[in-house]
C-alpha positions in Angstrom: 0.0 0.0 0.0 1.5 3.4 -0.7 1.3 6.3 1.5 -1.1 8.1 -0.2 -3.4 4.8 -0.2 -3.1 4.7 3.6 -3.6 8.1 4.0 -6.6 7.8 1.8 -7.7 4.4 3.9 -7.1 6.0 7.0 -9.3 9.4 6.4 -12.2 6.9 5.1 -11.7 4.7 8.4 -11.9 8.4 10.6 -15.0 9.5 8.2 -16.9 6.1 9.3 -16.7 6.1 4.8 -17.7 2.6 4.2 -16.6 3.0 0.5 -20.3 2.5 -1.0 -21.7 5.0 -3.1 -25.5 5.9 -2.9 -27.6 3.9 -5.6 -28.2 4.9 -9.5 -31.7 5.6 -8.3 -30.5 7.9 -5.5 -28.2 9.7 -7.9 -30.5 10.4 -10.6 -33.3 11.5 -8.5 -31.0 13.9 -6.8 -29.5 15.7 -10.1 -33.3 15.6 -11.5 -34.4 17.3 -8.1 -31.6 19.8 -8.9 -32.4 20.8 -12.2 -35.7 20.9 -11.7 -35.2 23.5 -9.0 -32.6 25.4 -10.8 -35.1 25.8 -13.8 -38.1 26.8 -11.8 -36.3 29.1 -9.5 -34.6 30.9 -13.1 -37.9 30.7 -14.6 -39.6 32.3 -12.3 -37.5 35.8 -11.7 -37.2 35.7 -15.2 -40.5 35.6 -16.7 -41.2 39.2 -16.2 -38.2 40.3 -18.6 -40.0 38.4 -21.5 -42.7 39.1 -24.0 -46.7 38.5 -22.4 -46.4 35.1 -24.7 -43.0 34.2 -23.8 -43.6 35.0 -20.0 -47.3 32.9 -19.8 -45.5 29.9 -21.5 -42.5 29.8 -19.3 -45.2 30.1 -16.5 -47.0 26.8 -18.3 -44.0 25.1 -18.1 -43.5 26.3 -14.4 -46.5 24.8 -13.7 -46.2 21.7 -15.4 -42.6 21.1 -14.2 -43.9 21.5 -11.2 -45.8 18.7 -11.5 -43.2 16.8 -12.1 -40.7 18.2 -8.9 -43.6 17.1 -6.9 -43.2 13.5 -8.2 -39.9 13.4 -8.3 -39.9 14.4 -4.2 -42.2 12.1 -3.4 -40.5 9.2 -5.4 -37.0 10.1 -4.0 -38.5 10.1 -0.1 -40.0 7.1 -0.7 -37.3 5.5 -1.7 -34.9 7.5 0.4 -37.3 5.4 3.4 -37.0 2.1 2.2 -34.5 -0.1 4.0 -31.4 -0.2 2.4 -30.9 3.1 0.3 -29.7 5.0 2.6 -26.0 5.5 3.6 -24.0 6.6 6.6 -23.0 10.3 6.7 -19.1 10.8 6.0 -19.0 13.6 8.7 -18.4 13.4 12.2 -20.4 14.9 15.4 -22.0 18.1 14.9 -20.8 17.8 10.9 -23.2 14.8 11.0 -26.1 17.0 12.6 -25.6 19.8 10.2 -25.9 17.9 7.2 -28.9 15.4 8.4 -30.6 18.8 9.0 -29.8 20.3 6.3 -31.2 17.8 4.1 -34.2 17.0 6.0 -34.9 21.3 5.8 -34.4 21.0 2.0 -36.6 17.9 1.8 -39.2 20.2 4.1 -39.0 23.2 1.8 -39.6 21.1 -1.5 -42.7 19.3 -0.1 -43.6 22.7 1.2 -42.9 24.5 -1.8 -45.1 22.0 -4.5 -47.9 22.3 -1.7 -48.0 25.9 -2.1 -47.6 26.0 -5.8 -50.5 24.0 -6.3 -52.4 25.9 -3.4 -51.6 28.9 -5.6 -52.6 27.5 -8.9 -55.8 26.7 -7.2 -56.4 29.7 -5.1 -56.5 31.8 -8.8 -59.3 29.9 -9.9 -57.3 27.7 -12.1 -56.4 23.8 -12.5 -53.1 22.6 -12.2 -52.3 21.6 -15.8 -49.7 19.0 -17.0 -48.2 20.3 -20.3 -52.0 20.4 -21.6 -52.2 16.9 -21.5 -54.7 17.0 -18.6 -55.3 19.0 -15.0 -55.5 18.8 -11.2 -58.5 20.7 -10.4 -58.2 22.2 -7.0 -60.1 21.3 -4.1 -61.4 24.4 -3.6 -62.6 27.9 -5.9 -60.8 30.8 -6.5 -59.7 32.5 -3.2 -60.1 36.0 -2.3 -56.8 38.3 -3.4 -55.4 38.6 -0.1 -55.0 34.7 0.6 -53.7 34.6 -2.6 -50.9 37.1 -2.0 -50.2 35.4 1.1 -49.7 31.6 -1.1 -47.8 33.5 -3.5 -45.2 35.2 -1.1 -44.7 32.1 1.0 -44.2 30.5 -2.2 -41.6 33.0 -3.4 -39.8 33.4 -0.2 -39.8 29.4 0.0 -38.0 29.3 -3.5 -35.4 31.5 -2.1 -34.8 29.2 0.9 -34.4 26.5 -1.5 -31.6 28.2 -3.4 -29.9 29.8 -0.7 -29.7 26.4 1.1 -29.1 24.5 -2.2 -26.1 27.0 -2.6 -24.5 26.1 0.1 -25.1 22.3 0.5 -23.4 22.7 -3.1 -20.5 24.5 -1.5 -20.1 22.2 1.5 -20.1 19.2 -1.1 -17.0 21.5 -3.2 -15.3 22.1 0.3 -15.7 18.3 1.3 -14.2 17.1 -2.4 -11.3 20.1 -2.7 -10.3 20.6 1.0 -11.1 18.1 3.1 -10.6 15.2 0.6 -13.0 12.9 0.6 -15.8 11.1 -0.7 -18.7 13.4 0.0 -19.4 14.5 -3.5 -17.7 12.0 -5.3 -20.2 9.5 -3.6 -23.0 11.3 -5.5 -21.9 11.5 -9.1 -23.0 9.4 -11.7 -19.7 8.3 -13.1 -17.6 8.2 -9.8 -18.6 4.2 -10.0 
């Protein structure tokens, strides 16, 4: 074994890093989640600098992709829950605590976030439509302007949580691979295998 290999062994052994990468399943739903966001947090601050047609079809494909985040989250807990998928945090102590929380408050924000964009959607009067190909109708009528302002905000504010958040599990994952040296990010790419 050369040194670096022991060094390497070693820092896995203190990082309890068992070696194991999470699933393909894992992976993908995690990159999917992320570009999903990315592209309804963009879409959203930047409808307004578009044409009235270029701005209501990005806002159709919001809503639709939206749709589709919502699925995605509640595949990826569900499968995050079943016995077996899940794997052993690399860090240490309160290193540990910050990142379970940290992804447990992102997992709280999505599922809080698709609640309130469909609330929204349906406060307006409106169905929630999948790319035209059918709709959610709403439990409920068009709500007076004030609750919808409300939905709205908490759904904007929300959105920035998310990417704020996002932002810097991004950069712990960076400082993890570039500084600290391990398997942190590594254990999430697709073709670290």
């Amino acid at each position: 074994m050369t040194d670096r290999s022991a060094v390497d062994t070693a820092t896995r052994i203190v990082a309890a890093d068992d070696g194991t990468n999470y699933d393909r399943v894992a992976i993908s739903l995690h990159w999917l989640t992320a570009l999903l966001v990315l592209f309804q947090f963009v879409s959203s601050i930047t409808w307004d600098y578009f044409s009235r047609d270029t701005a209501k079809a990005l806002q159709s494909v919001h809503i639709s992709l939206g749709v589709v985040l919502t699925a995605v989250i509640i595949v990826r807990i569900i499968w995050r829950l079943i016995p077996g998928h899940q794997r052993a945090s690399l860090g240490l102590g309160w290193v540990q605590l910050a990142s379970k929380g940290v992804h447990y408050l992102l997992y709280l924000l999505l599922v809080a976030q698709a609640a309130l964009g469909f609330g929204f959607r349906w406060a307006q009067g409106h169905p929630v439509s999948f790319f035209g190909l059918f709709d959610i109708p709403g439990p409920y009528g068009a709500l007076d302007k004030a609750t919808r302002h409300t939905l709205h905000d908490l759904h904007e504010k929300i959105g920035w949580g998310i990417m704020i958040i996002a932002l810097g599990h991004a950069l712990a994952a960076l400082y993890h691979h570039y500084v600290v040296k391990d398997r942190v990010l590594q254990r999430m790419l697709p073709l670290a295998r």
